[in-house]
N, CA, C and O atoms as a GROMACS GRO file, in nm:
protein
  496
    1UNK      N    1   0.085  -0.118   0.000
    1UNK     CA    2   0.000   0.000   0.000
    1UNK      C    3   0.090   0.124   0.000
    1UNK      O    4   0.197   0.122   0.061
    2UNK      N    5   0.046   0.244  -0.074
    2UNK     CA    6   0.141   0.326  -0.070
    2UNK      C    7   0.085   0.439   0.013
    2UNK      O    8   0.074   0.557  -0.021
    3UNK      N    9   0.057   0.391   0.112
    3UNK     CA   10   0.005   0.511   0.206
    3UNK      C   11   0.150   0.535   0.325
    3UNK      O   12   0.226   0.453   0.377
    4UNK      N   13   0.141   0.674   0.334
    4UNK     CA   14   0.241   0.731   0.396
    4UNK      C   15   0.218   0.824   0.518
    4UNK      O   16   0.107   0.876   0.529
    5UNK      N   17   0.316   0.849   0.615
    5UNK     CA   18   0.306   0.939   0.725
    5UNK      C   19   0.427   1.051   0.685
    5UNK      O   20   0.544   1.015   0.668
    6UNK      N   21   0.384   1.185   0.673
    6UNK     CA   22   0.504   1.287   0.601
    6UNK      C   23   0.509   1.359   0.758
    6UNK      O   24   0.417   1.374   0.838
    7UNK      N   25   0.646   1.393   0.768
    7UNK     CA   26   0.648   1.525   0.911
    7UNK      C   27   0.742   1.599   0.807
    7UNK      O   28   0.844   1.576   0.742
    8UNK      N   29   0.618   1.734   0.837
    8UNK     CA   30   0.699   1.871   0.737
    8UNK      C   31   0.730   1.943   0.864
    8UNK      O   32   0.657   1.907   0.956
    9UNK      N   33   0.846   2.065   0.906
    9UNK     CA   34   0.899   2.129   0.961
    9UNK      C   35   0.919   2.219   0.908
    9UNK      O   36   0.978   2.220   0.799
   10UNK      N   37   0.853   2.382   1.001
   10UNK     CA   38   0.885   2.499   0.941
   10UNK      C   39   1.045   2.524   0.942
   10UNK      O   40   1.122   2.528   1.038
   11UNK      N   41   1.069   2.539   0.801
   11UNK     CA   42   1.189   2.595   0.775
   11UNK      C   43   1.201   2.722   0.792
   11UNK      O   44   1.110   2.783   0.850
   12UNK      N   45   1.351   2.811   0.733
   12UNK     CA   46   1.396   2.903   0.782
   12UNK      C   47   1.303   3.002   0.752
   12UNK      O   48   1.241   2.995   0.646
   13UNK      N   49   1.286   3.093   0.828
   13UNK     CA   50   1.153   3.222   0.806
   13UNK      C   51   1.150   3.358   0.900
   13UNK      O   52   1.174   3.360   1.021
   14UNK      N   53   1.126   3.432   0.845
   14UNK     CA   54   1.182   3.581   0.905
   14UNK      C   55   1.166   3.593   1.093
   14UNK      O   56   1.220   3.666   1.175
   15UNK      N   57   1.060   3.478   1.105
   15UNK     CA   58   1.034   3.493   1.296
   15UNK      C   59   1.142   3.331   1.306
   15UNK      O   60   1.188   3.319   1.420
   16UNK      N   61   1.154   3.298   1.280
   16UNK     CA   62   1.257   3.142   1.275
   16UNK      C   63   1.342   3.143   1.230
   16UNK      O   64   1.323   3.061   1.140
   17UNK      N   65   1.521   3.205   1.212
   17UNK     CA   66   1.593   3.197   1.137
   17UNK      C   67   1.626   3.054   1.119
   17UNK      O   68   1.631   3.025   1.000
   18UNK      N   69   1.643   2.982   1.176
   18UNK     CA   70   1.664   2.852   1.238
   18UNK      C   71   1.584   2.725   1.180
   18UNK      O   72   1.611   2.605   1.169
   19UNK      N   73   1.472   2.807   1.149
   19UNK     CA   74   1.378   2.701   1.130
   19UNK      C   75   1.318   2.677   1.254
   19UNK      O   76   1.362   2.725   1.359
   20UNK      N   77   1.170   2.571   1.244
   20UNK     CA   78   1.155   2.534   1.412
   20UNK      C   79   1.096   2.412   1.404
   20UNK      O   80   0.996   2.404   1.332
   21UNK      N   81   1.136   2.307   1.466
   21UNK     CA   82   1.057   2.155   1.484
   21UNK      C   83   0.954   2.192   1.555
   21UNK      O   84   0.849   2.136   1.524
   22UNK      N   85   0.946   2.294   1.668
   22UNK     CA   86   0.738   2.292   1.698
   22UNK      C   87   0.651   2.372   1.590
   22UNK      O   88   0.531   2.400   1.598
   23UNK      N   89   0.690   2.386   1.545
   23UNK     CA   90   0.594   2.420   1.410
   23UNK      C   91   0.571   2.310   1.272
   23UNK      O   92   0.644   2.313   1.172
   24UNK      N   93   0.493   2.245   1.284
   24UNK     CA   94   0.484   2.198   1.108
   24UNK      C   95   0.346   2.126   1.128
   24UNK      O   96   0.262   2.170   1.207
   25UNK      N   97   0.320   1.992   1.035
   25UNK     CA   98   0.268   1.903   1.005
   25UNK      C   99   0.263   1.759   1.044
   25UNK      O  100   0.312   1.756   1.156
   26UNK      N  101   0.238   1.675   1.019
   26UNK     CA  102   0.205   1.532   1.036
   26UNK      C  103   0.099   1.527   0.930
   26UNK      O  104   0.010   1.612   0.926
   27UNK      N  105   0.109   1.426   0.844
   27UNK     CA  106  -0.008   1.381   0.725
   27UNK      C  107  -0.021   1.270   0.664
   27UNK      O  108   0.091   1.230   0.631
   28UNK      N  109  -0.096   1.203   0.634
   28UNK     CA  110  -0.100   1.082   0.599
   28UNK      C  111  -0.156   1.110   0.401
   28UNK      O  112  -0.252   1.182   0.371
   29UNK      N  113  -0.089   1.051   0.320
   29UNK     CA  114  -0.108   1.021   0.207
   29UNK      C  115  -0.023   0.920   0.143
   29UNK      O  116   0.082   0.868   0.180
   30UNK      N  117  -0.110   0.901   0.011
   30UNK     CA  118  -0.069   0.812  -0.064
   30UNK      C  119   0.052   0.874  -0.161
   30UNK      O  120   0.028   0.987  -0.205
   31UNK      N  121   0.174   0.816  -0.196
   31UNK     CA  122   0.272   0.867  -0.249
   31UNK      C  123   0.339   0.752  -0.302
   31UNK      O  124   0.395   0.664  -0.236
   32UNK      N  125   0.321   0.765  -0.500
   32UNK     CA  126   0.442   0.739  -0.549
   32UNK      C  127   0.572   0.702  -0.526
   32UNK      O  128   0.616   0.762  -0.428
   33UNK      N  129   0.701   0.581  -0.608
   33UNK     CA  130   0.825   0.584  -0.576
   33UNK      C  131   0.896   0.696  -0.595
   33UNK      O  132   1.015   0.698  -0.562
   34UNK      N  133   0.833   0.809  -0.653
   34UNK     CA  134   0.916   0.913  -0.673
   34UNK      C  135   0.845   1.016  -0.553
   34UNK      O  136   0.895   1.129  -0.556
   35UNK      N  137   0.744   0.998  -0.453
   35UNK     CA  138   0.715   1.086  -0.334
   35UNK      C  139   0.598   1.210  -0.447
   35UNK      O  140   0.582   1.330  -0.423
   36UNK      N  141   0.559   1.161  -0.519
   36UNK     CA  142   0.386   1.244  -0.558
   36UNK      C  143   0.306   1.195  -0.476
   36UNK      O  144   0.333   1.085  -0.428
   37UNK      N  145   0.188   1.263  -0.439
   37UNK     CA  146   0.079   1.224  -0.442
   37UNK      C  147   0.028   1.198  -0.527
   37UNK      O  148   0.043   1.254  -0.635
   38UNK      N  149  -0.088   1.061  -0.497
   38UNK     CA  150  -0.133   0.964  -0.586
   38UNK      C  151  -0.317   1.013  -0.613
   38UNK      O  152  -0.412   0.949  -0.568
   39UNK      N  153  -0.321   1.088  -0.662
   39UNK     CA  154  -0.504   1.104  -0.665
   39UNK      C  155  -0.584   1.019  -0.679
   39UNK      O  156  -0.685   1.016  -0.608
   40UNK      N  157  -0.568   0.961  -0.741
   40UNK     CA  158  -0.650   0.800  -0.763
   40UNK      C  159  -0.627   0.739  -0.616
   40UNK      O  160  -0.734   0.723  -0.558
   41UNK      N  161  -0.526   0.706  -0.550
   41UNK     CA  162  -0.504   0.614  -0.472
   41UNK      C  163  -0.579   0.656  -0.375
   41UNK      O  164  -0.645   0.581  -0.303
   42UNK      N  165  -0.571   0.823  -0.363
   42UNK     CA  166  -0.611   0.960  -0.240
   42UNK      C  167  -0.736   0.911  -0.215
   42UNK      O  168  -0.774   0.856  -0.112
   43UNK      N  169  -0.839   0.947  -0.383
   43UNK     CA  170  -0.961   0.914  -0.400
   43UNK      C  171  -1.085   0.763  -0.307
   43UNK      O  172  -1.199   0.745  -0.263
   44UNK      N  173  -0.947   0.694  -0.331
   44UNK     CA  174  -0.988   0.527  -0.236
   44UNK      C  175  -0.956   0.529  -0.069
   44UNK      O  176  -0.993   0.446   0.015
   45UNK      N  177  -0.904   0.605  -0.056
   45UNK     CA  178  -0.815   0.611   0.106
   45UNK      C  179  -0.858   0.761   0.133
   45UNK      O  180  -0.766   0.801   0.204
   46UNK      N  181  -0.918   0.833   0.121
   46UNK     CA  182  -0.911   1.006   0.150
   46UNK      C  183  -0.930   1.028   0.310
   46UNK      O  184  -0.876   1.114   0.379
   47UNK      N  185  -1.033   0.913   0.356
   47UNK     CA  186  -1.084   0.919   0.483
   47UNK      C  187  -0.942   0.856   0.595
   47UNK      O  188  -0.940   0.857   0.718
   48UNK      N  189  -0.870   0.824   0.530
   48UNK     CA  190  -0.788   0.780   0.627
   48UNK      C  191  -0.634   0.872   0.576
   48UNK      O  192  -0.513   0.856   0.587
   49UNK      N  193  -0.735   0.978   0.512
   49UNK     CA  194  -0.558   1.064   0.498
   49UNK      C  195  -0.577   1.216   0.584
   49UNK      O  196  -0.628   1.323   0.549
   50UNK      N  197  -0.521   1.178   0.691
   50UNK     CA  198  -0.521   1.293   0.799
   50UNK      C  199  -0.460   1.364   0.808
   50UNK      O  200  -0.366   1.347   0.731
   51UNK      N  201  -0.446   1.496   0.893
   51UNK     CA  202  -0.332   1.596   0.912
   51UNK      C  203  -0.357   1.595   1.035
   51UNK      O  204  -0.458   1.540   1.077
   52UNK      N  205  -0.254   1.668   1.130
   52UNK     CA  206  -0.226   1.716   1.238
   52UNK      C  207  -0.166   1.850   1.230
   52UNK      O  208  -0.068   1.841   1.158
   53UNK      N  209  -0.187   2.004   1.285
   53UNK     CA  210  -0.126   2.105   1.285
   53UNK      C  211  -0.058   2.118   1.375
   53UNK      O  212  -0.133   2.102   1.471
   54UNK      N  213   0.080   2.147   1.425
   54UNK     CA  214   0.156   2.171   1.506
   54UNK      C  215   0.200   2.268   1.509
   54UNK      O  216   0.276   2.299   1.417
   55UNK      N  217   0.170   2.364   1.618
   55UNK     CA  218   0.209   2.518   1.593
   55UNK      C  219   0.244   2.616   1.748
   55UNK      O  220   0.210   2.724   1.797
   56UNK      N  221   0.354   2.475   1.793
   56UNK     CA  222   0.382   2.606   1.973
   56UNK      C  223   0.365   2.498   2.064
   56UNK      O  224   0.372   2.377   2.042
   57UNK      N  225   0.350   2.538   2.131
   57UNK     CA  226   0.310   2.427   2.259
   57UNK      C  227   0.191   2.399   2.249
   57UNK      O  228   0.154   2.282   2.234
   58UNK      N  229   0.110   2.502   2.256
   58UNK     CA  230  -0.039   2.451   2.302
   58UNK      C  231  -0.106   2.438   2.151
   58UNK      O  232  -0.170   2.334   2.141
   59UNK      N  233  -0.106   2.498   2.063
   59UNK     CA  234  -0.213   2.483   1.948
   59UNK      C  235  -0.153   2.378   1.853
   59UNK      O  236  -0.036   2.366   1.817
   60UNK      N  237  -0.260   2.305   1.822
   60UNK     CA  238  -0.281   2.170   1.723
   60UNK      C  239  -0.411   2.181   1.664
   60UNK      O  240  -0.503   2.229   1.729
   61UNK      N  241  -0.428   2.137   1.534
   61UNK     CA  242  -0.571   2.103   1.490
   61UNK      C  243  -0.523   1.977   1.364
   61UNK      O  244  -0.430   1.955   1.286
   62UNK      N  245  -0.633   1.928   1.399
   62UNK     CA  246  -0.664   1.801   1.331
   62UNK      C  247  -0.746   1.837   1.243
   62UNK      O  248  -0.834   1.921   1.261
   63UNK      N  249  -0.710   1.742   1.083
   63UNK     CA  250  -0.810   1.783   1.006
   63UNK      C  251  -0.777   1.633   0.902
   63UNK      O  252  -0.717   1.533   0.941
   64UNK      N  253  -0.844   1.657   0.745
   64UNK     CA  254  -0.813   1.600   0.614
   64UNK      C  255  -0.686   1.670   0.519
   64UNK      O  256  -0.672   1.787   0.485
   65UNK      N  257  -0.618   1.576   0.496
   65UNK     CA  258  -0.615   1.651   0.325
   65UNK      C  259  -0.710   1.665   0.255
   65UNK      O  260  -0.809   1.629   0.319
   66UNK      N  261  -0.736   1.698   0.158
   66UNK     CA  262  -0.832   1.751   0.078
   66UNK      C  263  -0.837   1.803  -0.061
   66UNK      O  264  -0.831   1.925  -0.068
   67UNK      N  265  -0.849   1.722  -0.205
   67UNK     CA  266  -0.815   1.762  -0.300
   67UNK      C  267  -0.909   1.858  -0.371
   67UNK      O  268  -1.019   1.811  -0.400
   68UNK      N  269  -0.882   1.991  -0.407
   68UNK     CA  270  -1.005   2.114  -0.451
   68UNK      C  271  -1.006   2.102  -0.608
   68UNK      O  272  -0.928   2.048  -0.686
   69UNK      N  273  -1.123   2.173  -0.626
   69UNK     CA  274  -1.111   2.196  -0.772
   69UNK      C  275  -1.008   2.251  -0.866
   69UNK      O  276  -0.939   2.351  -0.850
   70UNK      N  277  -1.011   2.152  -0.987
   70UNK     CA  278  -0.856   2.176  -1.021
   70UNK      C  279  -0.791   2.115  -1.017
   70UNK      O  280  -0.717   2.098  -1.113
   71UNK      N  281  -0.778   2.044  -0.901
   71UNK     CA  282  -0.671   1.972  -0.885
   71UNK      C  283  -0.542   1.977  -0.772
   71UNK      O  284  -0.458   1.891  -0.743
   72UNK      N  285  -0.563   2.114  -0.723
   72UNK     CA  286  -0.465   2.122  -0.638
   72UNK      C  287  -0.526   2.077  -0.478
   72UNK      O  288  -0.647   2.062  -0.458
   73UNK      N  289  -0.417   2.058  -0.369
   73UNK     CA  290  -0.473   1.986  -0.228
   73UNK      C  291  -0.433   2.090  -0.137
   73UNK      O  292  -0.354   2.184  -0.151
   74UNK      N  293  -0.508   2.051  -0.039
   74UNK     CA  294  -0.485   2.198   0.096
   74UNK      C  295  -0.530   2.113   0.203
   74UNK      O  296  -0.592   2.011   0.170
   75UNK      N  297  -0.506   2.142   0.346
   75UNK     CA  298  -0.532   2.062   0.491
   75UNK      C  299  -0.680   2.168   0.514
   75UNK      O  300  -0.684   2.290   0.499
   76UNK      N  301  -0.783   2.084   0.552
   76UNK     CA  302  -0.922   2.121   0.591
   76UNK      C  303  -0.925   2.073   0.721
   76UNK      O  304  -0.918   1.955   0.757
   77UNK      N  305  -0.940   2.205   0.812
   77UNK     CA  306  -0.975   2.110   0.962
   77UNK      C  307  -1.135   2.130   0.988
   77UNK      O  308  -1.177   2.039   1.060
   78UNK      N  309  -1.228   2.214   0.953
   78UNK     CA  310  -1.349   2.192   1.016
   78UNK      C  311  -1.412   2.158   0.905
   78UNK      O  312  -1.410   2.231   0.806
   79UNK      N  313  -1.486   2.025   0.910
   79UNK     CA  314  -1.596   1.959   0.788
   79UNK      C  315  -1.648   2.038   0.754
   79UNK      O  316  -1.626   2.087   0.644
   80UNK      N  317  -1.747   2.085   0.844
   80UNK     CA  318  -1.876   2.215   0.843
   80UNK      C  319  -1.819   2.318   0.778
   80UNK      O  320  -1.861   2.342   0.665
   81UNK      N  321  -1.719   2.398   0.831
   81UNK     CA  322  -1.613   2.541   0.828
   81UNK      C  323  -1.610   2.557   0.688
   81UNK      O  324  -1.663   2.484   0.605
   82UNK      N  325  -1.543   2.659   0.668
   82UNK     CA  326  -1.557   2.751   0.596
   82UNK      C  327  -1.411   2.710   0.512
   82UNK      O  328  -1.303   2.712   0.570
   83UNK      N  329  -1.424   2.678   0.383
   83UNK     CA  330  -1.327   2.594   0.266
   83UNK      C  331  -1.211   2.726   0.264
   83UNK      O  332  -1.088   2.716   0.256
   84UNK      N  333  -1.274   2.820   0.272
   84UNK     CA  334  -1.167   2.984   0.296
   84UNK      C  335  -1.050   2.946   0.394
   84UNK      O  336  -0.938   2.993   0.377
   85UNK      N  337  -1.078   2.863   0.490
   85UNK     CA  338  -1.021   2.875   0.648
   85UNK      C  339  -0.928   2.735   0.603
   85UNK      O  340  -0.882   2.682   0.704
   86UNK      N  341  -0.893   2.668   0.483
   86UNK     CA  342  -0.813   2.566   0.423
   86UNK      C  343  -0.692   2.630   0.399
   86UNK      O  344  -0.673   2.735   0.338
   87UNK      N  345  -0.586   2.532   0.468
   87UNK     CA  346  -0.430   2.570   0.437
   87UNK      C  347  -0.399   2.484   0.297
   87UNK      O  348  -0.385   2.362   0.293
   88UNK      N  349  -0.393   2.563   0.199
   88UNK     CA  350  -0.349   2.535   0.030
   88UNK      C  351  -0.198   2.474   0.029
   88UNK      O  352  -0.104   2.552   0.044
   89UNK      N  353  -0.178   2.366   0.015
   89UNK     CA  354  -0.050   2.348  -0.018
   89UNK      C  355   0.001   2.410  -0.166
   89UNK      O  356  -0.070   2.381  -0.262
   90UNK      N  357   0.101   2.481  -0.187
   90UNK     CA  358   0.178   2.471  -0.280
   90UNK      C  359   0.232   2.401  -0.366
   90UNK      O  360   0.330   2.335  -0.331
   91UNK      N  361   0.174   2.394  -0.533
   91UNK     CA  362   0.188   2.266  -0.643
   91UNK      C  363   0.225   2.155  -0.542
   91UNK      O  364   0.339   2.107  -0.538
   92UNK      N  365   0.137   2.120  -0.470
   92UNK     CA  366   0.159   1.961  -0.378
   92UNK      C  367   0.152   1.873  -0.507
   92UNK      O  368   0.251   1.802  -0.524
   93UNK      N  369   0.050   1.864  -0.603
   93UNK     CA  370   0.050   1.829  -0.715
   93UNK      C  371   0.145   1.768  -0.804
   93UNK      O  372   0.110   1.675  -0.877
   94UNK      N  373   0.297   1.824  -0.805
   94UNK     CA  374   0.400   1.800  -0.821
   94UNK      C  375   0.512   1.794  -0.740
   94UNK      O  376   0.629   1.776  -0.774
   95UNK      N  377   0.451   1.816  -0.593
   95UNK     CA  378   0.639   1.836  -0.526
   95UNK      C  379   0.616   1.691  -0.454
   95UNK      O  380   0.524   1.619  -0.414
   96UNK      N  381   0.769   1.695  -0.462
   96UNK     CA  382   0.820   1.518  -0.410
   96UNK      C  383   0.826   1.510  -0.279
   96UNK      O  384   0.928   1.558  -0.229
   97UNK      N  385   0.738   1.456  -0.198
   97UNK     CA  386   0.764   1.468  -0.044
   97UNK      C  387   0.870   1.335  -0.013
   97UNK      O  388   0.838   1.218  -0.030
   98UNK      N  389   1.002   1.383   0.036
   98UNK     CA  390   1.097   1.311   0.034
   98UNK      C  391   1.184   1.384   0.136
   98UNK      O  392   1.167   1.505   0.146
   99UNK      N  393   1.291   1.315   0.228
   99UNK     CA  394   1.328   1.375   0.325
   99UNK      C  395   1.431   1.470   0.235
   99UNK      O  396   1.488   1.445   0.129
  100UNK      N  397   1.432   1.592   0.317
  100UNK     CA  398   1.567   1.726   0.250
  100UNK      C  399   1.485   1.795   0.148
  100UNK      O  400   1.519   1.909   0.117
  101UNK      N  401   1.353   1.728   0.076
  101UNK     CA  402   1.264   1.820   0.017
  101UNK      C  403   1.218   1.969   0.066
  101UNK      O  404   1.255   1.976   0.183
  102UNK      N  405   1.185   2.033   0.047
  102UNK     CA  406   1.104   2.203   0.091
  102UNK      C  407   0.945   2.198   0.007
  102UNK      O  408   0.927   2.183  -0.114
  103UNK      N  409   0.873   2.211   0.082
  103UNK     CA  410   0.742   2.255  -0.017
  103UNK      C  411   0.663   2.367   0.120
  103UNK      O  412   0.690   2.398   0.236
  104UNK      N  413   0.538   2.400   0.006
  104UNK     CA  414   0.509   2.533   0.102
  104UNK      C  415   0.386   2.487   0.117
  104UNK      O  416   0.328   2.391   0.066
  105UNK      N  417   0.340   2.600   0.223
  105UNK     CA  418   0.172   2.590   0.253
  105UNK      C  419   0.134   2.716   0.307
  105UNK      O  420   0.172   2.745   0.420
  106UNK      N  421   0.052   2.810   0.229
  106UNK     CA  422  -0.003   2.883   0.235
  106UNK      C  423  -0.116   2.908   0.376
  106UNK      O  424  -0.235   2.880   0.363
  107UNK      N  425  -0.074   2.951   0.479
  107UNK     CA  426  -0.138   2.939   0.628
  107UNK      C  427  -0.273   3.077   0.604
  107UNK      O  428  -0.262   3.192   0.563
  108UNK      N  429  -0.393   2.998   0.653
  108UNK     CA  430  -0.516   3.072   0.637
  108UNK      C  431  -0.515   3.161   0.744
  108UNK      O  432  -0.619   3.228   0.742
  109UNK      N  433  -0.427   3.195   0.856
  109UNK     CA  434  -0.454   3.339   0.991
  109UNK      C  435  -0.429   3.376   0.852
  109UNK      O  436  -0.518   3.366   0.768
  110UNK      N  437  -0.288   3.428   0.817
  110UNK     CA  438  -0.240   3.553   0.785
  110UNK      C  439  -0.209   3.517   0.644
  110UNK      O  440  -0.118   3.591   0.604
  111UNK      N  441  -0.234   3.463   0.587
  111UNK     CA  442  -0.253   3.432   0.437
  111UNK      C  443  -0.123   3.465   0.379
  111UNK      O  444  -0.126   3.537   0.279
  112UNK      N  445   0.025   3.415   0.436
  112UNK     CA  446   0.095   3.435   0.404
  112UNK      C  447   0.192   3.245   0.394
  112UNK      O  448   0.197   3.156   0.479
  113UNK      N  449   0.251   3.254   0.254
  113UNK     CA  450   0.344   3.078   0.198
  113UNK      C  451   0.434   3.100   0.286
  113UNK      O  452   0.510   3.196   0.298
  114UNK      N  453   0.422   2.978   0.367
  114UNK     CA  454   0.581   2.932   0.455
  114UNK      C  455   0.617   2.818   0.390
  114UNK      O  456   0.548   2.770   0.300
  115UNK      N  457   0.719   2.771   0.429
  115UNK     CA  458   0.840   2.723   0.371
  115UNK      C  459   0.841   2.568   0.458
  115UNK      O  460   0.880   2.609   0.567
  116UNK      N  461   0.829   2.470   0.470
  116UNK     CA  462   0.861   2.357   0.538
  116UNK      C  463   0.969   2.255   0.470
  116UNK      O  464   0.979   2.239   0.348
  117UNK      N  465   1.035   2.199   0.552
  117UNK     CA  466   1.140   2.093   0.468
  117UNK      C  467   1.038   1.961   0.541
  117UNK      O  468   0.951   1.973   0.627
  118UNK      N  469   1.090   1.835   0.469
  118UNK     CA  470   1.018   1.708   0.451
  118UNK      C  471   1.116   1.660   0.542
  118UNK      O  472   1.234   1.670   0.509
  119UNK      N  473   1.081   1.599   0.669
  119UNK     CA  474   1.139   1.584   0.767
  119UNK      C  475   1.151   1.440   0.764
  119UNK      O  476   1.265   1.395   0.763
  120UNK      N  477   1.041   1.351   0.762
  120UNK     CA  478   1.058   1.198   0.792
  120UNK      C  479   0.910   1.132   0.642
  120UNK      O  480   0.806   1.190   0.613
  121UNK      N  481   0.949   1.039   0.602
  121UNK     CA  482   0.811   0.972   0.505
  121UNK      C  483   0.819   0.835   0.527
  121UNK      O  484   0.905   0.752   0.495
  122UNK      N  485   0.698   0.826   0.598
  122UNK     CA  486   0.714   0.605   0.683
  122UNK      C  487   0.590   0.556   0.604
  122UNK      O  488   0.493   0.607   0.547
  123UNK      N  489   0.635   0.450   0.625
  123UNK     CA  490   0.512   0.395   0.547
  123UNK      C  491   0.412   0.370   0.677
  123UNK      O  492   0.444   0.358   0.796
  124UNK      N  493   0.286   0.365   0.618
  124UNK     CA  494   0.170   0.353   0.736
  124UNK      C  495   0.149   0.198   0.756
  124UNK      O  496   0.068   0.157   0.838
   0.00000   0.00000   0.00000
């Protein structure tokens, strides 16, 4: 099965020179030998492809991936909520989630692309 567990980590960024391990992700998807996501595969497994937000000590939210019209994917944490309030990944579409990778995600507070490197990819 090509279902996967990705840990993304905010990389270097004007409040983080450093980067920071309490900030990122946890996600579960399906991924290619080359580290794509698999839409078809997504499509059969979606319900069991989760996120976790990690952001500080105290704030976390749990949600889906979520593939939008078009084609491109973003993390949805409230079912009900408002599709606006979805963190957009950046051409996830094409980037290789692979450790030493960078891909971005567009954060819905302040609607501004951060930068994460691809920290660990296990199989589930």
């Amino acid at each position: 099965m090509p279902l996967k567990k990705i840990r993304l980590e905010l990389a270097r960024d004007p409040d983080y020179p450093n980067g920071s391990r309490d900030h990122g992700y946890i996600f579960t998807a399906p991924l290619d030998g080359e580290g794509h996501i698999l839409p078809t595969e997504w499509h059969k497994l979606r319900d069991k492809c989760r996120v976790l937000r990690f952001w500080g000590d105290d704030e976390q939210d749990a949600g889906h991936l979520v593939r939008k019209p078009g084609g491109s994917w973003a993390f949805h944490y409230d079912i009900h909520g408002d599709v606006d309030d979805d963190e957009a990944g950046y051409r996830f579409g094409a980037e290789r989630f692979r450790p030493g990778e960078y891909v971005s995600i567009r954060d819905h507070d302040d609607d501004e692309l951060h930068t994460f490197r691809v920290i660990t990819v296990a199989d589930v």
